[in-house]
N, C-alpha and C positions, 0 to 999 in steps of 0.2 A: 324568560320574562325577567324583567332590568328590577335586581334586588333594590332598586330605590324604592319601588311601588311598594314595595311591603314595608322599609324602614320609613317611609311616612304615616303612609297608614294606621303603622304600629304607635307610632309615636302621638298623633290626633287622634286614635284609638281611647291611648293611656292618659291623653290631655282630657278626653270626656270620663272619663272613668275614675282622674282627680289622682294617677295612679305613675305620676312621670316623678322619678328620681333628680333631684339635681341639677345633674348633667345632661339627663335625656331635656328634662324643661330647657336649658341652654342651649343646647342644638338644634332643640324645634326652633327655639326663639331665631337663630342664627340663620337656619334656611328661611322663616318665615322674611327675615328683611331682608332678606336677598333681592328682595324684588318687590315692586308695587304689585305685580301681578301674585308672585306666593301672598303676597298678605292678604289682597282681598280673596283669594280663595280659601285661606285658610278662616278666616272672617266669615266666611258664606257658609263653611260646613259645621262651623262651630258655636252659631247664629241658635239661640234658644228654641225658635221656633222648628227650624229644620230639624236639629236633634228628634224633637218630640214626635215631627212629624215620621222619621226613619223609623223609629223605638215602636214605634203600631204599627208600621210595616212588615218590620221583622218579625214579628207575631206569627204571620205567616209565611216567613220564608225556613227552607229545609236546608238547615246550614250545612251540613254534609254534603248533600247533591251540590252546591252552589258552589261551595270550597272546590270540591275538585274538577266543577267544570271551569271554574277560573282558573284554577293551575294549569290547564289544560298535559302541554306533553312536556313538562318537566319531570326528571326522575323522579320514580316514586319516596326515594329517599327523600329528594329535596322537599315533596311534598308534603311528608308527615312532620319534616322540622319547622317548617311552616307554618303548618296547621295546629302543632305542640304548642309552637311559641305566640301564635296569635288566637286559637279556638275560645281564652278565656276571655276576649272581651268581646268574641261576637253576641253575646249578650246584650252590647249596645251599640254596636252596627257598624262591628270589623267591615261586613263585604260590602254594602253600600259606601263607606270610607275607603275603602280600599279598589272600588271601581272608579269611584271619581278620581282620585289620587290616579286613577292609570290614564283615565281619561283626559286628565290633566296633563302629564307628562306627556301622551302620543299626543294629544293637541299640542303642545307646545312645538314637539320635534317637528310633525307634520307643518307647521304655519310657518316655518323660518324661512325668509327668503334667501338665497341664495345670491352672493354680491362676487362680480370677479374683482373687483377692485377695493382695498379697505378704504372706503372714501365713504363721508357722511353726507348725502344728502340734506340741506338744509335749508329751512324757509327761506321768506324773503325779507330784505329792509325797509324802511325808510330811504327813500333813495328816488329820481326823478331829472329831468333834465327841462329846462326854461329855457325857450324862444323868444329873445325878445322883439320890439319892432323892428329893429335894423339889419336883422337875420342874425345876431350872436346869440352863444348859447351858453347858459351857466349849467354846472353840474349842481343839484341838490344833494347832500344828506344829511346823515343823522346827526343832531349833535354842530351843525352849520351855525350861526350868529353871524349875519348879516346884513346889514339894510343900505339901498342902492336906490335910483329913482330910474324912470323911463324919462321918455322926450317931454312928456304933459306934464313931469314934476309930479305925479303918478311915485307913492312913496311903496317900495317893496321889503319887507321886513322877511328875513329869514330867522327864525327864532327857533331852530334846533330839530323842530320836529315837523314844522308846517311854513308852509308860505301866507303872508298875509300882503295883501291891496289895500293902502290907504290915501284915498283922493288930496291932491295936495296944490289941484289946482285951481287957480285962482285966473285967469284970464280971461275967461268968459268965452274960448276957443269949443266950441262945440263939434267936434273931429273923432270919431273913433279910432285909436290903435290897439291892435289884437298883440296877447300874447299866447304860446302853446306850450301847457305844460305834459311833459310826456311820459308817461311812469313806465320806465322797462318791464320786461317778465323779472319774474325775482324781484319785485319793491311793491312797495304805495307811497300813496302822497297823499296830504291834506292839504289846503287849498280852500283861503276866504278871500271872498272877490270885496270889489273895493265897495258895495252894497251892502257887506257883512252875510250874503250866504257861504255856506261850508259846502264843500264838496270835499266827500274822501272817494277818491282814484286808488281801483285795485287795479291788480299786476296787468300789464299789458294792455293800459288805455291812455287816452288821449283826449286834451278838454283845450280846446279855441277859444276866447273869448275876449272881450273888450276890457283895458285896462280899468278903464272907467267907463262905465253905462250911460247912451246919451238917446237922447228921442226919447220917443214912448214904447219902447219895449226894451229889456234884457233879454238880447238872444244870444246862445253859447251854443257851441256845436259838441258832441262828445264822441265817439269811438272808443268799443269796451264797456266797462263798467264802474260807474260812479253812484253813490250815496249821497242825496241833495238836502240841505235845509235850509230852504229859502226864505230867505227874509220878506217879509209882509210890504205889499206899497200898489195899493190899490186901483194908482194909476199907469204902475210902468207892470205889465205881465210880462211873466219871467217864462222863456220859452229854453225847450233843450231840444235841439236839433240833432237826429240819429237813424243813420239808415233809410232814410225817407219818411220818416215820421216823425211828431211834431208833439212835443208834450207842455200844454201849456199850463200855466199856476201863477198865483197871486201869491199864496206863501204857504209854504208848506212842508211834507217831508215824504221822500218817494226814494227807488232806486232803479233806475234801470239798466237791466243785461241787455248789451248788445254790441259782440262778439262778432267780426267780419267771416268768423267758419261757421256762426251759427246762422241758421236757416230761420231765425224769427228774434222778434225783440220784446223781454218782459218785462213790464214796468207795475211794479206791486208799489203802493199806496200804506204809507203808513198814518199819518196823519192829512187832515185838511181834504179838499180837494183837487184831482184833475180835470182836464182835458185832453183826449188825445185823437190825434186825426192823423191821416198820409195823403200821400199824392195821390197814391193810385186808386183812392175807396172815397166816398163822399161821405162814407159815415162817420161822425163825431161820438167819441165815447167819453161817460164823464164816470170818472169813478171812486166809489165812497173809501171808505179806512179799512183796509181789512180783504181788496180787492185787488187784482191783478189784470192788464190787458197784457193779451199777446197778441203782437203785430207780424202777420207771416211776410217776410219782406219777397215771397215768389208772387203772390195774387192780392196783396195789398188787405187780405183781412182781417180785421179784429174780433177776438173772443175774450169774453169778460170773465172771471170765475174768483170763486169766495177762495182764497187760500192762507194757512198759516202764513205769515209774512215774518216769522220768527228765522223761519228758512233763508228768504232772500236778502238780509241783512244781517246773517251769521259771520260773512266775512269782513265784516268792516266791525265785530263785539269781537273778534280773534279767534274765530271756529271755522274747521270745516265741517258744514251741515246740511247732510240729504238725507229726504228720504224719498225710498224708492224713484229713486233715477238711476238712467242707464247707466253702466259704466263710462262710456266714451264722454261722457258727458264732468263726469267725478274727476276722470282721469285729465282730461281739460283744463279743471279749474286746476291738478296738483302740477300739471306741465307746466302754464303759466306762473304757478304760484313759486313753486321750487326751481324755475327756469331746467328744467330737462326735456328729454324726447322721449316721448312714449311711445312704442313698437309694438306692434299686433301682430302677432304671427297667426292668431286663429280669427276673423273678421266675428265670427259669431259670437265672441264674448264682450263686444263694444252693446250691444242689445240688452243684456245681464243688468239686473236693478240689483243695486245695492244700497244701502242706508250707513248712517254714521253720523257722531258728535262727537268729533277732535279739537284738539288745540292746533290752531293754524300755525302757531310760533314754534311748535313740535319738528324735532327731524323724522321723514316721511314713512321710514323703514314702519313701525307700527301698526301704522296704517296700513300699510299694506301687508302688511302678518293678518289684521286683521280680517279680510279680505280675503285672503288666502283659508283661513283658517275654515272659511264654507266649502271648503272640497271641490269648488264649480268654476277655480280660477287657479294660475298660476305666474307670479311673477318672478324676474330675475335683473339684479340691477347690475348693469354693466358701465361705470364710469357715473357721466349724465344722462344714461339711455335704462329706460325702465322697460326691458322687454315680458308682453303681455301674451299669456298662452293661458290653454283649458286645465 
């Protein structure tokens, strides 16, 4: 047994017992900022409540028995210098400190993933690529300052972190030209059309639309996944076209997944109202704040359901946020997001629900420690390839 567990132990032992020298309080202090992770566990075991709560536990526990069935098969020598130099503070709850202190350590060792390459996997940017009418193409990113016009005089402002549409025509020329803006794996993009709605585009989508909006409707087409907030105008409905389904809105705020691997498309409703219809179904669904349709693009159905929608708009606040969803599905969103290839070697771990609130702008490795750290998963990051086993 790794003499760390006991010099910790010993040491947030003598921290509760008000009994640390000097130098011992210095070296706790020392291992404690070693890490966000030492501090909040040291934080957790030394938490008022916990204390009091272990101190009426140990009441009944038989510190003898317990002592040496955690030493287990160390020499019996090692075991009495042990129990000499720790026995006096089991009074206030050596062996519970000193189980989590172990538990601590094998969780950590057990959850490390294993990398062949010292390469950091890292989110993604601000980053994007612009079609304009005449088939050229501008690079966006971060930090860009530029403003350019289309054919219509159609004014485009790159202002460092977003694209902006400002109408600048005046001719009276009532003609649509499309432009496409296309966010790689590894970026997003923000994106205000020349009506003033926002659209933020995550990793691996794509959004069609008219430079300037003419007739009586705004229609855009989207592939992937975008965050809307539509500006209000009672007479032009703002339609988004995806997959064969049709979401229609006067003004509001919504988000819809829909992913060419994925086998359905979700559109959760944050404010105002929708509509949403397909080809293949005659049914019209309208749905309140707080609601989600899913459209299965194999049989054209819609099913409506109440869902936190804190969820579906976590990656456009800078989190990655599940819960209980499959893996193959978590792993997805970190392939597109961190642009790598995820590898299965065991198919029956892509079915595994996992949950989690990360920082999206986080490099990846974490995340998947954490994940790891359930015993029901194994990863190993080789380059850009995150290969996925039991």
């Amino acid at each position: 047994m790794d003499d760390k567990y006991f010099d910790i132990a010993e040491l947030v032992s003598k921290y509760l017992a008000n009994d640390l020298t000097d130098s011992e309080r210095e070296r706790l202090m020392e291992w404690v900022k070693l890490s966000e992770k030492n501090d909040a566990w040291f934080r957790s075991v030394t938490e008022e409540e916990f204390v009091r709560l272990k101190r009426q536990e140990l009441k009944a526990v038989d510190i003898n028995q317990g002592w040496f069935s955690l030493l287990g098969k160390k020499q019996q020598e090692r075991k009495r210098v042990l129990r000499m130099r720790l026995l006096k503070y089991a009074g206030i709850f050596i062996l519970p400190v000193l189980a989590l202190t172990m538990y601590f350590f094998m969780h950590e060792e057990q959850s490390t993933v294993p990398t062949s390459v010292a390469q950091e996997i890292l989110p993604g940017v601000r980053k994007a690529i612009l079609q304009m009418a005449d088939g050229s193409s501008v690079l966006l990113h971060a930090r860009q300052v530029d403003t350019f016009k289309e054919k219509d005089g159609t004014l485009i402002d790159l202002n460092g972190e977003s694209i902006v549409y400002e109408s600048n025509d005046t001719s009276g020329v009532q003609v649509a030209i499309y432009n496409t803006l296309t966010v790689p794996r590894g970026g997003e993009y923000v994106l205000t059309l020349s009506d003033g709605t926002a659209v933020h585009l995550n990793a691996d989508s794509k959004l069609r639309f008219p430079v300037k909006f003419v007739g009586d409707k705004r229609v855009v087409k989207l592939e992937g996944e975008g965050y809307f907030h539509v500006v209000r105008n009672e007479n032009s409905p703002f339609i988004v076209e995806v997959s064969g389904m049709e979401v229609t809105v006067l003004g509001t705020e919504f988000n819809i997944f829909g992913y060419d691997e994925s086998g359905e498309v979700r559109t959760t409703l944050i404010n105002g109202s929708v509509k949403i219809s397909s080809e293949k179904n005659e049914r019209v669904c309208v749905l309140s704040p707080g609601e989600q349709a899913v459209f299965n693009k194999e049989n054209g159905q819609i099913e409506v359901s109440e869902v936190d929608v804190s969820y579906a708009i976590a990656w456009k606040d800078g989190l990655i946020r599940f819960r209980d969803r499959p893996l193959k599905e978590i792993m997805g969103f970190i392939s597109r997001w961190y642009d790598v290839e995820v590898v299965y070697k065991d198919e029956d771990v892509k079915d595994y629900l996992f949950g989690c609130n990360f920082d999206r702008h986080a490099t990846v490795l974490p995340l998947l420690e954490l994940f790891q750290s359930t015993g029901t998963v194994h990863f190993e990051i080789v380059g850009k390839k995150i290969i996925v086993s039991k």
